[in-house]
PAGU-986873 format. One line per field, with one value per residue: residue number from 1; residue in three letters; chain; x, y, z of N, C-alpha, C, O in turn. Coordinates in Angstrom, 1 decimal, always signed. Layout:
REM residues N
num c(NUM/...) $
residuo c(ala/...) $
cadena c(A/...) $
nx c(X/...) $
ny c(Y/...) $
nz c(Z/...) $
cax c(X/...) $
cay c(Y/...) $
caz c(Z/...) $
cx c(X/...) $
cy c(Y/...) $
cz c(Z/...) $
ox c(X/...) $
oy c(Y/...) $
oz c(Z/...) $
//
This chain:
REM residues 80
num c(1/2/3/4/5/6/7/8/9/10/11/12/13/14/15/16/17/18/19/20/21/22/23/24/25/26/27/28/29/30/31/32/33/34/35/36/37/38/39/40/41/42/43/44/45/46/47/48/49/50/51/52/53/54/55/56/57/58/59/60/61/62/63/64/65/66/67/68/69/70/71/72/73/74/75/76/77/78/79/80) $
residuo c(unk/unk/unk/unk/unk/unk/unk/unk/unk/unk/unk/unk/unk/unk/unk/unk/unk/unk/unk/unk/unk/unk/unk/unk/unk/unk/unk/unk/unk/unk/unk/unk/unk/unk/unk/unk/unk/unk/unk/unk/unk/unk/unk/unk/unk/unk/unk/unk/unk/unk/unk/unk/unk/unk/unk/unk/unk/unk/unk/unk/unk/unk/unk/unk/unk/unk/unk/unk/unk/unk/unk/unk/unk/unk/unk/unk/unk/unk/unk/unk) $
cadena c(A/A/A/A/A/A/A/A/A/A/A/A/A/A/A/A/A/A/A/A/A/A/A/A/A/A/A/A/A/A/A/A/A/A/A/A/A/A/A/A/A/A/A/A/A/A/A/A/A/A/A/A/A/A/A/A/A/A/A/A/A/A/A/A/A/A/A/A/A/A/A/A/A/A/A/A/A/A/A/A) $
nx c(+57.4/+58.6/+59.5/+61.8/+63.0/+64.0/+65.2/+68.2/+67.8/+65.2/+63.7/+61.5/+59.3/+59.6/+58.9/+56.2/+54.9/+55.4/+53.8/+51.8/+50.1/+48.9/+50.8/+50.6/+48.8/+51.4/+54.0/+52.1/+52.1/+55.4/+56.4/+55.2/+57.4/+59.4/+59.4/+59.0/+61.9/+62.3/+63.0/+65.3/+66.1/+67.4/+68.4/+69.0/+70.4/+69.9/+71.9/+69.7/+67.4/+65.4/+66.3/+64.8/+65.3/+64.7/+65.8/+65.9/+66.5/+68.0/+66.9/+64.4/+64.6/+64.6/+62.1/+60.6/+61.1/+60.1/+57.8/+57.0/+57.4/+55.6/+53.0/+54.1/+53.6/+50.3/+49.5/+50.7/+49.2/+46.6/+46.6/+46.3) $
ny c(-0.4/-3.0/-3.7/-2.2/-2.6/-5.3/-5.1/-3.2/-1.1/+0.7/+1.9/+4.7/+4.0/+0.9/+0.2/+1.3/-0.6/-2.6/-2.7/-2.0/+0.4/+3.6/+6.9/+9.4/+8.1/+6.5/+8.4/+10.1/+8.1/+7.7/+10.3/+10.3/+8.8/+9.3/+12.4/+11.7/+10.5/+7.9/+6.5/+6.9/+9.6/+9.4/+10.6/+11.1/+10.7/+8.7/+7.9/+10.2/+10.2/+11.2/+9.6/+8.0/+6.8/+4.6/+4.3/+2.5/+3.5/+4.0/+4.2/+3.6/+1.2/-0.1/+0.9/-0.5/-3.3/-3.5/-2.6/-5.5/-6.9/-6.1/-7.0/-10.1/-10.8/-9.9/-12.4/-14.0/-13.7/-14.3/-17.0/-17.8) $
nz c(-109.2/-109.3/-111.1/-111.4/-108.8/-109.7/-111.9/-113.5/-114.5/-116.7/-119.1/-120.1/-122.7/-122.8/-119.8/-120.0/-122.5/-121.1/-118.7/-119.6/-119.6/-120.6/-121.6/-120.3/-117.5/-116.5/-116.6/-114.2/-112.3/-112.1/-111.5/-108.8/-107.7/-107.8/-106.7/-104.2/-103.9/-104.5/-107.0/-109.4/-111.8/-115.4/-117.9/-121.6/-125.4/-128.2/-130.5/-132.2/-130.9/-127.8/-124.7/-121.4/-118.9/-115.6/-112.4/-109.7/-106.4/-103.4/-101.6/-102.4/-103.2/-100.3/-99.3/-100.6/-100.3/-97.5/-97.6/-98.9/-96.9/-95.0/-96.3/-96.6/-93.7/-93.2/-95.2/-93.5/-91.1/-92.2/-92.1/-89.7) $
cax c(+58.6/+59.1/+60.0/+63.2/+64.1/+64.4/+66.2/+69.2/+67.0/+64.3/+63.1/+60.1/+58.6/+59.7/+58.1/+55.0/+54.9/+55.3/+52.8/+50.5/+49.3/+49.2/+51.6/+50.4/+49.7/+52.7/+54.4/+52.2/+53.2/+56.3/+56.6/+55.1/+58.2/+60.4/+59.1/+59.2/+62.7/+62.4/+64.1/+66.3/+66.0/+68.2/+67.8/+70.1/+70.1/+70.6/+71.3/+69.0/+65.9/+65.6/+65.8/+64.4/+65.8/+64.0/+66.8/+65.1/+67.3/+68.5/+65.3/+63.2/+64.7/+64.2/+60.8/+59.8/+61.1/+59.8/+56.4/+56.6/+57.4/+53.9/+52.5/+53.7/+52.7/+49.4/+49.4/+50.8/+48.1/+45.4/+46.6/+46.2) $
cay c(-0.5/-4.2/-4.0/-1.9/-3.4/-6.4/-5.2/-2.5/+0.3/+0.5/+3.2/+4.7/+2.9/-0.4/+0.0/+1.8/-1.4/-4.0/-2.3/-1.5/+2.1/+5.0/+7.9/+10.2/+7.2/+5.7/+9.6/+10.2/+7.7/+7.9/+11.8/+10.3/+7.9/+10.2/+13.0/+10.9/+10.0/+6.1/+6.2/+8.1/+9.6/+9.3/+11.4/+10.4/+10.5/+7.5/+8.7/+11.3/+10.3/+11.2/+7.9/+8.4/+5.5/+5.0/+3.4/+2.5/+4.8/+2.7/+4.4/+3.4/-0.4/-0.4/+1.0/-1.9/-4.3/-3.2/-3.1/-7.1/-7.7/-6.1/-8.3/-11.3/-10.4/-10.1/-13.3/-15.1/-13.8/-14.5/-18.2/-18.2) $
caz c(-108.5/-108.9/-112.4/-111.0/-108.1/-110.3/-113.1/-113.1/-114.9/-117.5/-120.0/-120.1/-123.2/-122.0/-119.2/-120.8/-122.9/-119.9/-117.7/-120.5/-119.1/-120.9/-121.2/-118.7/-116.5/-116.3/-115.8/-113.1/-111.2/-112.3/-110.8/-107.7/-107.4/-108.2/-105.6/-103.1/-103.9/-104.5/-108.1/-109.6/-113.4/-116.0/-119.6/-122.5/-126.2/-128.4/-131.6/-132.4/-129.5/-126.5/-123.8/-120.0/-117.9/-114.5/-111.3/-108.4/-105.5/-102.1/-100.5/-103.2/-103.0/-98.9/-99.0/-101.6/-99.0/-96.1/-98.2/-99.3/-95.5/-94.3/-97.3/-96.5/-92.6/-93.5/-95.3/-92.1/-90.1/-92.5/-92.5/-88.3) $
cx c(+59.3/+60.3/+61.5/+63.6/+64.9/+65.5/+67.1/+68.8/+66.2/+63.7/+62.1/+59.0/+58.5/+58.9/+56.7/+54.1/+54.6/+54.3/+51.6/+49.6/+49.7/+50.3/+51.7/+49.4/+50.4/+53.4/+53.8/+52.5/+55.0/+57.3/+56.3/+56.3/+58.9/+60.6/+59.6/+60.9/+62.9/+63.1/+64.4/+66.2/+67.4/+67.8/+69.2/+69.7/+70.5/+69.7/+70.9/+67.6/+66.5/+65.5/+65.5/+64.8/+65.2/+65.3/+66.1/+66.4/+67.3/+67.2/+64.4/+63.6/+64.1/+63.1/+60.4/+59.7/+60.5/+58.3/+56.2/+56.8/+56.1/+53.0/+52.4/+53.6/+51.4/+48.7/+49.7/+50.0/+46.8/+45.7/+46.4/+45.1) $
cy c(-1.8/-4.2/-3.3/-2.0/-4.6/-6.0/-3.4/-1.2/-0.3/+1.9/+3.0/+4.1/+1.8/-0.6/+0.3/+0.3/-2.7/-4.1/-2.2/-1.0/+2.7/+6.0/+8.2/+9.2/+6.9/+7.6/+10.3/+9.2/+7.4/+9.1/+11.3/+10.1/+8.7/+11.5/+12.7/+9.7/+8.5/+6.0/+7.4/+8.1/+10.0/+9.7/+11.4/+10.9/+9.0/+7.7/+9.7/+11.8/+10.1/+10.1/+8.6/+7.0/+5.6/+4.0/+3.5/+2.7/+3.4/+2.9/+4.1/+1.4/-1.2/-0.1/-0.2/-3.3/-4.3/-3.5/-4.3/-7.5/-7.5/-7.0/-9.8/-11.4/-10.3/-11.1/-14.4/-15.1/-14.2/-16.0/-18.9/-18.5) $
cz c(-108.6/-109.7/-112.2/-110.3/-108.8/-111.2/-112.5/-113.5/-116.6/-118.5/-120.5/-121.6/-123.2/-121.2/-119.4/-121.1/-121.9/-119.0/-118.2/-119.8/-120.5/-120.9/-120.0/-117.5/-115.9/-115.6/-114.3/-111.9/-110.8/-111.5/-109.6/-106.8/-107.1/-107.3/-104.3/-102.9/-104.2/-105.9/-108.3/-111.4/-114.3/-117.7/-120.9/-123.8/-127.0/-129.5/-131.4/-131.3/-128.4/-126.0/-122.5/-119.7/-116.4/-113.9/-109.9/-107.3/-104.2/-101.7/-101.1/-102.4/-101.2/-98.3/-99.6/-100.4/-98.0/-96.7/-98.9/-97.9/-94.9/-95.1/-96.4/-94.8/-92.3/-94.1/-94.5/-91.8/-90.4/-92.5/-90.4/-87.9) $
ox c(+60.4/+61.5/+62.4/+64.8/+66.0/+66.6/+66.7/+69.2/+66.5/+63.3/+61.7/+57.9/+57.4/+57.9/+55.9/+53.1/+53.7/+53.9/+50.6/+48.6/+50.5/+51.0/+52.3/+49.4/+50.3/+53.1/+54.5/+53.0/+55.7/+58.4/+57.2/+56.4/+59.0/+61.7/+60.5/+61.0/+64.1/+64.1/+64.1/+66.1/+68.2/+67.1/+70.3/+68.6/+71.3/+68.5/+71.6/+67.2/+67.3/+64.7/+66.0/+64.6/+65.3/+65.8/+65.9/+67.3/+66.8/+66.5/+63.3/+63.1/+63.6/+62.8/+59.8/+58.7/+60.5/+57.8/+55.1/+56.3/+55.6/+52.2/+51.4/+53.6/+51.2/+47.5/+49.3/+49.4/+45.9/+44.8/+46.4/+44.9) $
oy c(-2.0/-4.5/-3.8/-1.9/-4.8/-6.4/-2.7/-0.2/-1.2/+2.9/+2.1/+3.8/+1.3/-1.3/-0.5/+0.0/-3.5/-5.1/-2.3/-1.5/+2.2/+5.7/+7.8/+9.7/+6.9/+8.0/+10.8/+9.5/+7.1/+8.9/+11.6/+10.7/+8.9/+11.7/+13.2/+8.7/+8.0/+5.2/+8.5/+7.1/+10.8/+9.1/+11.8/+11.5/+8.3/+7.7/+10.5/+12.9/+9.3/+9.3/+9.7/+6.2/+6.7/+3.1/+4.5/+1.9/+2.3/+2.0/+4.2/+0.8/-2.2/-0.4/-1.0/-3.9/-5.5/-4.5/-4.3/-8.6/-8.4/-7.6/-10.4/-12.6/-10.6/-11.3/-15.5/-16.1/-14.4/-16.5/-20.0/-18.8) $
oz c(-108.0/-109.5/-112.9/-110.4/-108.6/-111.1/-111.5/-112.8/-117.4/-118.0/-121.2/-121.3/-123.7/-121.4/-118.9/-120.5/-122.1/-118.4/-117.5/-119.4/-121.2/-119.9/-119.0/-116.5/-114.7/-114.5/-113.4/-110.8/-109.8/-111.1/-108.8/-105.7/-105.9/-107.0/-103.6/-102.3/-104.0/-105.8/-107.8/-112.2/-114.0/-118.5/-120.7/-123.7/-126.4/-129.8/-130.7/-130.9/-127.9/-126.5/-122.3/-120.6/-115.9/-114.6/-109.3/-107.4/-104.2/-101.5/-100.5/-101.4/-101.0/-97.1/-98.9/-99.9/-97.6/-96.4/-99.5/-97.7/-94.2/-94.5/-95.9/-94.6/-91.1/-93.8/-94.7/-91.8/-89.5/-93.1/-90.0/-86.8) $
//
């Protein structure tokens, strides 16, 4: 999820490659995301091959946040 809040969108061998998983890996959590509404998919040609583009969705981006804020909440408290 970082790798698309950060950037504007990413396709699935890029990210494959950057994550270094697996296919069916990376797809299942990919479907999870995606289920659960947090990105949004994007299917293209370019040229002759298929492209998949992954966009991380507003609800994807404000769950992310909301989950680095219990993070670094947990890291306050372990520093008390």
């Amino acid at each position: 999820m970082s790798v698309l809040v950060a950037n504007e969108s990413y396709d699935f061998n890029s990210l494959k490659e950057l994550l270094e998983v697996t296919d069916g890996n990376l797809a299942s959590h990919l479907k999870a995301l995606e289920k659960d509404e947090y990105i949004t998919v994007s299917k293209s040609f370019l040229g002759r091959k298929p492209n998949t583009r992954y966009l991380a969705s507003a609800q994807g981006i404000s769950a992310f946040k909301k989950h680095l804020e219990a993070l670094e909440n947990l890291i306050k408290q372990q520093k008390l």
